[in-house]
mmCIF file of the N, C-alpha and C atoms, coordinates in Angstrom:
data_MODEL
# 
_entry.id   MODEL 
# 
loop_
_atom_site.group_PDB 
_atom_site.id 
_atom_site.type_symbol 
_atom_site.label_atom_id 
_atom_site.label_alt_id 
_atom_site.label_comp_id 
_atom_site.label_asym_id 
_atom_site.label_entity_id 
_atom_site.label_seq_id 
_atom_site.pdbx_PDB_ins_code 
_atom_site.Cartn_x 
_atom_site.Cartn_y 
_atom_site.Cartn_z 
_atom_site.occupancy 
_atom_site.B_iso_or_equiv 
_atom_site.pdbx_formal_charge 
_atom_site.auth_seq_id 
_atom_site.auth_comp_id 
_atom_site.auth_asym_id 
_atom_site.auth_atom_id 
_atom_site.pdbx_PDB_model_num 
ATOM 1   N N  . UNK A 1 1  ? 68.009 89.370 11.238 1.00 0.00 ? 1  UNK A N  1 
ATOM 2   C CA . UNK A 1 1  ? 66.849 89.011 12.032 1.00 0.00 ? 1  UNK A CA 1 
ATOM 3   C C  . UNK A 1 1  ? 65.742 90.014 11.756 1.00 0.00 ? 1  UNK A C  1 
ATOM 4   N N  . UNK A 1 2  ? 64.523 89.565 11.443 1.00 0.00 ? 2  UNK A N  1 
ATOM 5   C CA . UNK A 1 2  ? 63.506 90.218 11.326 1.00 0.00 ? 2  UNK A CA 1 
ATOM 6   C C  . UNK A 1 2  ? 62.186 90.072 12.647 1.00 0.00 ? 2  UNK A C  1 
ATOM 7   N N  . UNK A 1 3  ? 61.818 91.272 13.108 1.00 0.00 ? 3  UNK A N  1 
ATOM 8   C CA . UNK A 1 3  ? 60.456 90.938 13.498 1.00 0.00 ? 3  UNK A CA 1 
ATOM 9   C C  . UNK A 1 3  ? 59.549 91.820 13.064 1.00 0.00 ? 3  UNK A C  1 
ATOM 10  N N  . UNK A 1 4  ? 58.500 91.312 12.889 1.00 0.00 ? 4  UNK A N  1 
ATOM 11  C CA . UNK A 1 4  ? 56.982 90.979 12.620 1.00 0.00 ? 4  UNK A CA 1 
ATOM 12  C C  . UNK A 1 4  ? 56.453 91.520 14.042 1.00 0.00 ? 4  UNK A C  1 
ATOM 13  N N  . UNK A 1 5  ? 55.220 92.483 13.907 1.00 0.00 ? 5  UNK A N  1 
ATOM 14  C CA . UNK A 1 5  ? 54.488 92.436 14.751 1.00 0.00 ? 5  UNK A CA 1 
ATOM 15  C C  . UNK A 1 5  ? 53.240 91.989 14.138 1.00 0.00 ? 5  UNK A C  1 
ATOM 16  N N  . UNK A 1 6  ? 52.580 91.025 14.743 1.00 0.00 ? 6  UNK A N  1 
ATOM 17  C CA . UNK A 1 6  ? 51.803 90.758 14.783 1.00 0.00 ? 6  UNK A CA 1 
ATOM 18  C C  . UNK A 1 6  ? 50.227 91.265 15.370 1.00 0.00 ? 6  UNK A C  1 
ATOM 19  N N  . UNK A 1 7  ? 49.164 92.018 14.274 1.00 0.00 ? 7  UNK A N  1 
ATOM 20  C CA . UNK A 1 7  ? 47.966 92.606 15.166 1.00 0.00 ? 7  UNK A CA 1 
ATOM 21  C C  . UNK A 1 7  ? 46.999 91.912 15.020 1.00 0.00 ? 7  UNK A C  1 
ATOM 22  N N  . UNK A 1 8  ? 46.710 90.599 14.644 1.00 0.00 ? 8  UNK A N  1 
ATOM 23  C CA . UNK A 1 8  ? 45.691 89.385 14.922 1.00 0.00 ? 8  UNK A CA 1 
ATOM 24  C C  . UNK A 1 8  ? 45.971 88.663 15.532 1.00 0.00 ? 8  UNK A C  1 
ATOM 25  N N  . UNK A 1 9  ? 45.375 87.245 15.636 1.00 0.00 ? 9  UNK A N  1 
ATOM 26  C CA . UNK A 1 9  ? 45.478 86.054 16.751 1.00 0.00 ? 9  UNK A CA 1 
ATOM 27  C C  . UNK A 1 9  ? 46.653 85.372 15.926 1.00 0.00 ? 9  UNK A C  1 
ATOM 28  N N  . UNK A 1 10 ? 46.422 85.422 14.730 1.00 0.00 ? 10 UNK A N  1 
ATOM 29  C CA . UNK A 1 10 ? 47.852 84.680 13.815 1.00 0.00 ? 10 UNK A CA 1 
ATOM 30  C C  . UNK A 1 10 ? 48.117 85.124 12.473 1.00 0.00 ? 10 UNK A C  1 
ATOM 31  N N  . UNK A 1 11 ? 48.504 84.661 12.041 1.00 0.00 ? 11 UNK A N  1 
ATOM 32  C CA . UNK A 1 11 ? 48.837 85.056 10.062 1.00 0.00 ? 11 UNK A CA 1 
ATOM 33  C C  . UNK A 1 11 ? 49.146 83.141 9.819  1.00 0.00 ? 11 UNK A C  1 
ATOM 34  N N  . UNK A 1 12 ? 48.965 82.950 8.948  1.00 0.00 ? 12 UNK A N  1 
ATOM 35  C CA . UNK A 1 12 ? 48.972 82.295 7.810  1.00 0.00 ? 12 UNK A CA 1 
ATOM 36  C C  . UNK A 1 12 ? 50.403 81.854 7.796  1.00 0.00 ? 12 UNK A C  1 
ATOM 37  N N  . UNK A 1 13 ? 51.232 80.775 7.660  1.00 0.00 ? 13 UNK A N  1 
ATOM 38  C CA . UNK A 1 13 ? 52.116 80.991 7.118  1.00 0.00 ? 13 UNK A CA 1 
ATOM 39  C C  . UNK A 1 13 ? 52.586 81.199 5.732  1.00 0.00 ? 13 UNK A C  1 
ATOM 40  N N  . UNK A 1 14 ? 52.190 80.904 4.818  1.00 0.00 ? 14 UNK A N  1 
ATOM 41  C CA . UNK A 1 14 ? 52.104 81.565 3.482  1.00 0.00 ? 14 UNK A CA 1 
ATOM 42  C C  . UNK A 1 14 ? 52.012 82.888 3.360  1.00 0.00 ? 14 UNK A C  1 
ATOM 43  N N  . UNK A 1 15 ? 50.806 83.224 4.107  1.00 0.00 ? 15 UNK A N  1 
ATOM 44  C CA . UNK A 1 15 ? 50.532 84.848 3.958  1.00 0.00 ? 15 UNK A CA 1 
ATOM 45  C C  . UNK A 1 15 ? 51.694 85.651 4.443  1.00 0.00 ? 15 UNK A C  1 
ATOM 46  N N  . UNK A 1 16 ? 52.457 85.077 5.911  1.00 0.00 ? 16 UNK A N  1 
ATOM 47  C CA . UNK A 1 16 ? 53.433 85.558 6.481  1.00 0.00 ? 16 UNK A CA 1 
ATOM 48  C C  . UNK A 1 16 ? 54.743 85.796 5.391  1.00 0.00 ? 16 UNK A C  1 
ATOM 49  N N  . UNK A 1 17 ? 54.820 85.151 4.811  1.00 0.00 ? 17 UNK A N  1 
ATOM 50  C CA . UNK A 1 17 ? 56.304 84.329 3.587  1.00 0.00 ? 17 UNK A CA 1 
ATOM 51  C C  . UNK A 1 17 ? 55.819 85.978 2.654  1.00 0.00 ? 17 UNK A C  1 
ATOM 52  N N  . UNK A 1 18 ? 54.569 85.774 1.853  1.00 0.00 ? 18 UNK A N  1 
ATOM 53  C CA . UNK A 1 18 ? 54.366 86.730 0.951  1.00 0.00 ? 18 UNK A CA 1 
ATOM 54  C C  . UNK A 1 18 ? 54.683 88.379 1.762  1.00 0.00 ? 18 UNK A C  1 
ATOM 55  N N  . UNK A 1 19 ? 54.033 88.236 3.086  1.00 0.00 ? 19 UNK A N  1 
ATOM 56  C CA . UNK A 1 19 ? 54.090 89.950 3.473  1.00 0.00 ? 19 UNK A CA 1 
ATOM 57  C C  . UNK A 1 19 ? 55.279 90.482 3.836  1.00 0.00 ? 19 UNK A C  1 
ATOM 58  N N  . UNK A 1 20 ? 56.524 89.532 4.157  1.00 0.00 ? 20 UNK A N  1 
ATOM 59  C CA . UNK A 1 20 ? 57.763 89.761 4.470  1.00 0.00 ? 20 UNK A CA 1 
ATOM 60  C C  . UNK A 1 20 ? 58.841 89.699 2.951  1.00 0.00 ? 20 UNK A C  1 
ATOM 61  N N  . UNK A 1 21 ? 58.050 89.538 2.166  1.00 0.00 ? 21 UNK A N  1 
ATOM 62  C CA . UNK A 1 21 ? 58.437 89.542 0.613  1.00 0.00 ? 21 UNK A CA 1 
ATOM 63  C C  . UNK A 1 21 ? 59.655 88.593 0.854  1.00 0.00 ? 21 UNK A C  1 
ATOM 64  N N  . UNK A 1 22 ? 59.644 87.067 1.678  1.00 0.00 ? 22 UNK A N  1 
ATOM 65  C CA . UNK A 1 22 ? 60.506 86.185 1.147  1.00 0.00 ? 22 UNK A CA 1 
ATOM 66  C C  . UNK A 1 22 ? 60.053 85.087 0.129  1.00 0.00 ? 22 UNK A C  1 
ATOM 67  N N  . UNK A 1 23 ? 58.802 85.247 0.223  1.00 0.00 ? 23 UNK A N  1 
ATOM 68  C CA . UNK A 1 23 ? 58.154 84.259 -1.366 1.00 0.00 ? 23 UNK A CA 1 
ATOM 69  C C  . UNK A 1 23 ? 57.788 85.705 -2.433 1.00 0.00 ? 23 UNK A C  1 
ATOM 70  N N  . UNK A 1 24 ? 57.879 85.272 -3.500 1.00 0.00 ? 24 UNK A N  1 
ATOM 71  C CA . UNK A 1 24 ? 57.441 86.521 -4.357 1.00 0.00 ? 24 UNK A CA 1 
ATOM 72  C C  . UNK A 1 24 ? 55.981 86.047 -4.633 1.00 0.00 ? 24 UNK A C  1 
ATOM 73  N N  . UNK A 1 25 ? 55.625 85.323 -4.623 1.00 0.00 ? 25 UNK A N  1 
ATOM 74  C CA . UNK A 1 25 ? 53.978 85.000 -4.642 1.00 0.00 ? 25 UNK A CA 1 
ATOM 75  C C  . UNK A 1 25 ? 53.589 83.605 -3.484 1.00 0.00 ? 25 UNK A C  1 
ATOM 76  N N  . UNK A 1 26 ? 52.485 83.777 -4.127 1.00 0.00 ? 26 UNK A N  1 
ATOM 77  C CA . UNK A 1 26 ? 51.759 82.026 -2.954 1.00 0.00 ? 26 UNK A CA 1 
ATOM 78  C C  . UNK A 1 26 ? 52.048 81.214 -3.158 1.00 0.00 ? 26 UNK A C  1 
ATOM 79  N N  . UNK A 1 27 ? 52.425 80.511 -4.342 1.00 0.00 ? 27 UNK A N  1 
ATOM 80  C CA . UNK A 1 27 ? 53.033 79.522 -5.391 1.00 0.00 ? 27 UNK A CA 1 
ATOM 81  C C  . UNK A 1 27 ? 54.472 79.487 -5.159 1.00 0.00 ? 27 UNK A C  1 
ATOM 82  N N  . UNK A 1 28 ? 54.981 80.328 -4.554 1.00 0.00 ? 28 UNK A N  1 
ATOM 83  C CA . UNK A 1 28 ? 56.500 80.216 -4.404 1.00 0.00 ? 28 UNK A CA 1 
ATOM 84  C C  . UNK A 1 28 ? 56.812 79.943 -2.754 1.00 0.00 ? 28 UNK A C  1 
ATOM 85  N N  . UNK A 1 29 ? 55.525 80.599 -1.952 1.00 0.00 ? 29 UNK A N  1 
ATOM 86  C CA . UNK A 1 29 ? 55.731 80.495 -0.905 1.00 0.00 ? 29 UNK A CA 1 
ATOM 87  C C  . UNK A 1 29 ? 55.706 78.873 -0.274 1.00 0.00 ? 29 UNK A C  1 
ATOM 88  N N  . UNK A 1 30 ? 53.869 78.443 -0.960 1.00 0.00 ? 30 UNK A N  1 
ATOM 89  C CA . UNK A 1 30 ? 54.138 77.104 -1.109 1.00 0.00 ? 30 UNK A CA 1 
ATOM 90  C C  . UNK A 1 30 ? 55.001 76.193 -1.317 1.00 0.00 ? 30 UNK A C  1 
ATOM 91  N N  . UNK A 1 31 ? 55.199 76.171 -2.188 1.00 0.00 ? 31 UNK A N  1 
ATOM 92  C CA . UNK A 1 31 ? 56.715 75.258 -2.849 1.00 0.00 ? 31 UNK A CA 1 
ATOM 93  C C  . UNK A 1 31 ? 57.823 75.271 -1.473 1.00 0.00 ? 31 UNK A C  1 
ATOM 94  N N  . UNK A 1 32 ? 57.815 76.144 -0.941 1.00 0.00 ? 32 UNK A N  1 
ATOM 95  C CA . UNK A 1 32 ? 59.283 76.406 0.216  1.00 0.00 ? 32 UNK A CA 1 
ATOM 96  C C  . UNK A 1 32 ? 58.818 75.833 1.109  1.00 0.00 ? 32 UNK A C  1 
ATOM 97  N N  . UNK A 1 33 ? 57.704 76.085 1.751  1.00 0.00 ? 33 UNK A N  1 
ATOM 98  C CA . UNK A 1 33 ? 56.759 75.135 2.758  1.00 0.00 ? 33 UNK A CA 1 
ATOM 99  C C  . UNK A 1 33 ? 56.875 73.579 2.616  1.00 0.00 ? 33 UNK A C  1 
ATOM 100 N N  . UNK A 1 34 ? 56.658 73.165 1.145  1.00 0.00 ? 34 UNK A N  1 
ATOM 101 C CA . UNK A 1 34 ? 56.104 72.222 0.890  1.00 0.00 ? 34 UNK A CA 1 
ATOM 102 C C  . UNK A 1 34 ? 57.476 71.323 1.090  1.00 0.00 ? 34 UNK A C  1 
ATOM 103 N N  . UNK A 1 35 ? 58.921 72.119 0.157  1.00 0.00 ? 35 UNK A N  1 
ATOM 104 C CA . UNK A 1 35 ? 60.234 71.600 0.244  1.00 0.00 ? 35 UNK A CA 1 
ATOM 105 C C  . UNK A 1 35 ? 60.602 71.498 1.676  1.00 0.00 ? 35 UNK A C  1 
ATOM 106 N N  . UNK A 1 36 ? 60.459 72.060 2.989  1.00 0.00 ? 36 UNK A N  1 
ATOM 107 C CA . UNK A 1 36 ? 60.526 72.197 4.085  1.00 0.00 ? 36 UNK A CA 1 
ATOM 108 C C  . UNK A 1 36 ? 61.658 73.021 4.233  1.00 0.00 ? 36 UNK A C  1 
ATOM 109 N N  . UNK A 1 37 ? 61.877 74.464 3.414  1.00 0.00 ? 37 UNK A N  1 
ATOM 110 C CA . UNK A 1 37 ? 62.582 75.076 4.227  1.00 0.00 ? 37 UNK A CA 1 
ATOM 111 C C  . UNK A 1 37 ? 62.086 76.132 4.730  1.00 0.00 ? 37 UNK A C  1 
ATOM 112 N N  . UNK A 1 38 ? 61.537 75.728 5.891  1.00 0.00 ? 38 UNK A N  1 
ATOM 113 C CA . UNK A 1 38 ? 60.946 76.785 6.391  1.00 0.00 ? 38 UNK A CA 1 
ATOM 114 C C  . UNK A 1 38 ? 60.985 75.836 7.962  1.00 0.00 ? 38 UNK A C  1 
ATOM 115 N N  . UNK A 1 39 ? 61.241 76.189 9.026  1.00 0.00 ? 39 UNK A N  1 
ATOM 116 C CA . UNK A 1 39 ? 61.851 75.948 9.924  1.00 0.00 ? 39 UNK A CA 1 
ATOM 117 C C  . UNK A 1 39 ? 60.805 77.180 11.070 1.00 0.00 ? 39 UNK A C  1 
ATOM 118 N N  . UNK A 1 40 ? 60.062 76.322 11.729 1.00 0.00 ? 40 UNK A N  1 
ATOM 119 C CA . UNK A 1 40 ? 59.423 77.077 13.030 1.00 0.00 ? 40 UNK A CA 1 
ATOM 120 C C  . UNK A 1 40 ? 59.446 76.196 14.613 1.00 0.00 ? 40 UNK A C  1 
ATOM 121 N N  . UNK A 1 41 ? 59.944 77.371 15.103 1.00 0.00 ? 41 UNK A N  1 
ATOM 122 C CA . UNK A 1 41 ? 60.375 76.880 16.785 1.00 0.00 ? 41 UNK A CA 1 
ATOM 123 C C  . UNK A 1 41 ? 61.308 75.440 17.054 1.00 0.00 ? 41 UNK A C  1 
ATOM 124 N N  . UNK A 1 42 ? 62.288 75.387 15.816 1.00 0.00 ? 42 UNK A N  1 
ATOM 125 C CA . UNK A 1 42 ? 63.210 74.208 15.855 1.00 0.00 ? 42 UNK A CA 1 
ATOM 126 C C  . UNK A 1 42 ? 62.797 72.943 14.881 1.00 0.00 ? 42 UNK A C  1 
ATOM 127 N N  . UNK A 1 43 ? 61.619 73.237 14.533 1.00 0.00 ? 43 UNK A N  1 
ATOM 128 C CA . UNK A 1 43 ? 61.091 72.477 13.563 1.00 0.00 ? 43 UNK A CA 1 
ATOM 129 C C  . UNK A 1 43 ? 60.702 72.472 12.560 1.00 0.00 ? 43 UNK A C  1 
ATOM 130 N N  . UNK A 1 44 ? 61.095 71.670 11.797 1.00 0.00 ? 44 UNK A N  1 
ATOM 131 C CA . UNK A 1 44 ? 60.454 71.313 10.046 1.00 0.00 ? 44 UNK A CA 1 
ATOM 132 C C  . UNK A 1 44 ? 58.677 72.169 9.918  1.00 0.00 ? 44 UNK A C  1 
ATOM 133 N N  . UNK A 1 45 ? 58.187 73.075 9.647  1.00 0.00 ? 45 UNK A N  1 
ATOM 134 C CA . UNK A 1 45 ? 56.951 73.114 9.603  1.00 0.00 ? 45 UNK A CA 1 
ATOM 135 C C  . UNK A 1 45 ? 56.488 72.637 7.981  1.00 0.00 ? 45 UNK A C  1 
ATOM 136 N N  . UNK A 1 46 ? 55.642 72.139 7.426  1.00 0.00 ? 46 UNK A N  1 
ATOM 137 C CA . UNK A 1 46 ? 54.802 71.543 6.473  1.00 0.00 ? 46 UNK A CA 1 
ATOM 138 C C  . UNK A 1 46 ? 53.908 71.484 6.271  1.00 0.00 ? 46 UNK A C  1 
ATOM 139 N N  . UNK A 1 47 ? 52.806 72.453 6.975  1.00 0.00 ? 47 UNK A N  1 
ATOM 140 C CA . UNK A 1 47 ? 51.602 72.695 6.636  1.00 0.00 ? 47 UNK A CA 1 
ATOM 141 C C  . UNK A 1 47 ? 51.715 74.544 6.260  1.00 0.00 ? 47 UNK A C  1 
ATOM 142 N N  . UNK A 1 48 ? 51.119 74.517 5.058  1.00 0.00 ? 48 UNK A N  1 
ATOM 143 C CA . UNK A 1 48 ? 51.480 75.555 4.515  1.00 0.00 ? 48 UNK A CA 1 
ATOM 144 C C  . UNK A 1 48 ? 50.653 77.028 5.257  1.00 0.00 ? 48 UNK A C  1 
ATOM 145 N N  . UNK A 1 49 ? 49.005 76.023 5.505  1.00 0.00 ? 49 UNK A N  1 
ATOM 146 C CA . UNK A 1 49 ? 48.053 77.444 6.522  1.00 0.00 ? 49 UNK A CA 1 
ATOM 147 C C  . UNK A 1 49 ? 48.513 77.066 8.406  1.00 0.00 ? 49 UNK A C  1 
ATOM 148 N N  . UNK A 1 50 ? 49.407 77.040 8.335  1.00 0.00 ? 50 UNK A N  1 
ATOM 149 C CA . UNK A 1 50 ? 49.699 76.998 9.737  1.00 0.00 ? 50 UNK A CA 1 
ATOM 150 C C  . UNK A 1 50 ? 49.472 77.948 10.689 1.00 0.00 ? 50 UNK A C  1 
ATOM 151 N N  . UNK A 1 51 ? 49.278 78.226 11.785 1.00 0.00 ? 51 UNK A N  1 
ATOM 152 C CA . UNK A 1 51 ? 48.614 79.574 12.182 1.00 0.00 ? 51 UNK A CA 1 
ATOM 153 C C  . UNK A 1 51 ? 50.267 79.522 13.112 1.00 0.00 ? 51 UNK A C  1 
ATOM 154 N N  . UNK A 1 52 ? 50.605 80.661 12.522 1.00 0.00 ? 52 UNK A N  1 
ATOM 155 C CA . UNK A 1 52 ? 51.687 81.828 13.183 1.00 0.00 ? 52 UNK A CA 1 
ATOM 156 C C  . UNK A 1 52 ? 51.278 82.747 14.556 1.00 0.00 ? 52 UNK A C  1 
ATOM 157 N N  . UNK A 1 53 ? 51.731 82.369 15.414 1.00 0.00 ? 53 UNK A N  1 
ATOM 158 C CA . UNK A 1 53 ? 51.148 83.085 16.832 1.00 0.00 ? 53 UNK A CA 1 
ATOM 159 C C  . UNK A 1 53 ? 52.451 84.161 17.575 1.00 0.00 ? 53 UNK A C  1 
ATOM 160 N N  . UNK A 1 54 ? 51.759 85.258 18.166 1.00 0.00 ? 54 UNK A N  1 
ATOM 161 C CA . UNK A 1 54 ? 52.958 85.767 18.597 1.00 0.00 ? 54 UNK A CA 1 
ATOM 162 C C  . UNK A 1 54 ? 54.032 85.178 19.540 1.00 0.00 ? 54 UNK A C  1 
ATOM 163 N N  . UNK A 1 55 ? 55.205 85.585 19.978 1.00 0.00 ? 55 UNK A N  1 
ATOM 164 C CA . UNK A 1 55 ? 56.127 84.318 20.575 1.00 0.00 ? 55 UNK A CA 1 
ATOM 165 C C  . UNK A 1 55 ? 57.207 83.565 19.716 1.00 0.00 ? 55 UNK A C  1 
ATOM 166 N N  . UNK A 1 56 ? 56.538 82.769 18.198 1.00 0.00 ? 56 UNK A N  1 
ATOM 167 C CA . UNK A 1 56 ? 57.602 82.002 18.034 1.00 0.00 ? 56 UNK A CA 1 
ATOM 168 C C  . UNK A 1 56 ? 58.286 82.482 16.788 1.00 0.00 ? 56 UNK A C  1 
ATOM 169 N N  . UNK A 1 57 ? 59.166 81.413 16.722 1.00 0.00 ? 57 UNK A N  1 
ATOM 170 C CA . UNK A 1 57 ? 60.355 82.222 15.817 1.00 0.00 ? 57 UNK A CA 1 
ATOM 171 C C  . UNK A 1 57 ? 60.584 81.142 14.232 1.00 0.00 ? 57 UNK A C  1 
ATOM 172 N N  . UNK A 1 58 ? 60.662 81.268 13.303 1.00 0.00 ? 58 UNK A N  1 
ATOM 173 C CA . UNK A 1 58 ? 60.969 80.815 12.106 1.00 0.00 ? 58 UNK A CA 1 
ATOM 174 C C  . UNK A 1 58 ? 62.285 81.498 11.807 1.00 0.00 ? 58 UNK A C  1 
ATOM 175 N N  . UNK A 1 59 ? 62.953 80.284 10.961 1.00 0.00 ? 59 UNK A N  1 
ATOM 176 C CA . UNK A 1 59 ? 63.838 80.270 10.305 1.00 0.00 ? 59 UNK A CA 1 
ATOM 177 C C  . UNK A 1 59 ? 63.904 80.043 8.604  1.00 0.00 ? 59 UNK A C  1 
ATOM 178 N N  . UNK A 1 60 ? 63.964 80.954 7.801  1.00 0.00 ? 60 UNK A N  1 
ATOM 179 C CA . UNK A 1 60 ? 63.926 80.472 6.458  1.00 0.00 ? 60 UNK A CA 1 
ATOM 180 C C  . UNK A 1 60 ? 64.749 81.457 5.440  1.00 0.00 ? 60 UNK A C  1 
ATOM 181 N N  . UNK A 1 61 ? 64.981 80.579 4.369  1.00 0.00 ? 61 UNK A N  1 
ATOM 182 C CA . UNK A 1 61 ? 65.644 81.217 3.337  1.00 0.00 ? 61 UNK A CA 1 
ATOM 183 C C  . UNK A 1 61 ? 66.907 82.282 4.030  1.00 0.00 ? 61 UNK A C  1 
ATOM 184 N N  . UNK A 1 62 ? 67.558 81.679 5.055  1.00 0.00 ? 62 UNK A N  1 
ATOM 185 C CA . UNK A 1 62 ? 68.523 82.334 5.609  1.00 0.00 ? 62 UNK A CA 1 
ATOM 186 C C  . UNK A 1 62 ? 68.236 83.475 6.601  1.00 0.00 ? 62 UNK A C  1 
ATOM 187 N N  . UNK A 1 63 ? 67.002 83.739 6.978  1.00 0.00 ? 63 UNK A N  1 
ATOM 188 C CA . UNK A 1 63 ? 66.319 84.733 7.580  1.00 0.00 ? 63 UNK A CA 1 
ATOM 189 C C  . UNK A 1 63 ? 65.574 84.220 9.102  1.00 0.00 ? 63 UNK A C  1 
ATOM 190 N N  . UNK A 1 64 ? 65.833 85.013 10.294 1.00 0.00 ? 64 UNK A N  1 
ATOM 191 C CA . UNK A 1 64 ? 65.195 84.609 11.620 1.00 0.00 ? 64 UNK A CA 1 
ATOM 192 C C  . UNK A 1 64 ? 64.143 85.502 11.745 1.00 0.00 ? 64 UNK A C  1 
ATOM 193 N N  . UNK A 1 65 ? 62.837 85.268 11.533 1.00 0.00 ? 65 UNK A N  1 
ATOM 194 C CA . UNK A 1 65 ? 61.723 85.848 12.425 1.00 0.00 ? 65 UNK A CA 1 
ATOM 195 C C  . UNK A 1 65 ? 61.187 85.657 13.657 1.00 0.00 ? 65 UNK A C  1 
ATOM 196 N N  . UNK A 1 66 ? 61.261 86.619 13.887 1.00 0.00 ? 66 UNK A N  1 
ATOM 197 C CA . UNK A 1 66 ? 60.548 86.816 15.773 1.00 0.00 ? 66 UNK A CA 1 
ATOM 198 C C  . UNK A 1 66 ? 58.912 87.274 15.219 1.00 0.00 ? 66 UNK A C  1 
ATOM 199 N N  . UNK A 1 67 ? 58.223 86.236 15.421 1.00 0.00 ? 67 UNK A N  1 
ATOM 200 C CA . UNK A 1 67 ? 56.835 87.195 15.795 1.00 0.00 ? 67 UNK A CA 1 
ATOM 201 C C  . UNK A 1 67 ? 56.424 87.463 17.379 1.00 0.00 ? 67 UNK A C  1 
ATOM 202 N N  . UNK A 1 68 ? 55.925 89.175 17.117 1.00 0.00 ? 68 UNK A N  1 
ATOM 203 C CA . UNK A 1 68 ? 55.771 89.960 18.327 1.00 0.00 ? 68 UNK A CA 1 
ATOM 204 C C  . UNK A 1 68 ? 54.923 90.733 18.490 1.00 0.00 ? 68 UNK A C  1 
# 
C-alpha cells in the first residue's frame, strides 16, 4: 500500500502513474488507463486527465493508493 500526499486540489491521473514510477513514461501510463487497469474508488477509471482528489483510493498494477 502506498500513500501519496497530496499538496494541490488534484494530480492528474497520468501524472499520478508517472510520479509514483508505476508507468515509466506518459505513453505507458496511458495505455494502462486506456486498457483499464487502473481501478479508482471501486471503479474502472478511463479517463486518463482525471482529477485525483485527496480521500480516494486506486488500485493498479497490483498496488493500493491512498491519496492524503
Amino acid at each position: 500500500m502506498l500513500n501519496f500526499k497530496l499538496t494541490d486540489e488534484y494530480i492528474e491521473l497520468i501524472k499520478l502513474l508517472k510520479v509514483l514510477q508505476i508507468a515509466k513514461s506518459g505513453a505507458m501510463a496511458k495505455i494502462m488507463v486506456e486498457n483499464g487497469e487502473v481501478v479508482r474508488n471501486g471503479e474502472i477509471e478511463t479517463r486518463k486527465r482525471a482529477k485525483i482528489r485527496k480521500g480516494e483510493m486506486l488500485e493498479v498494477a497490483g498496488e493500493t493508493i491512498i491519496i492524503c
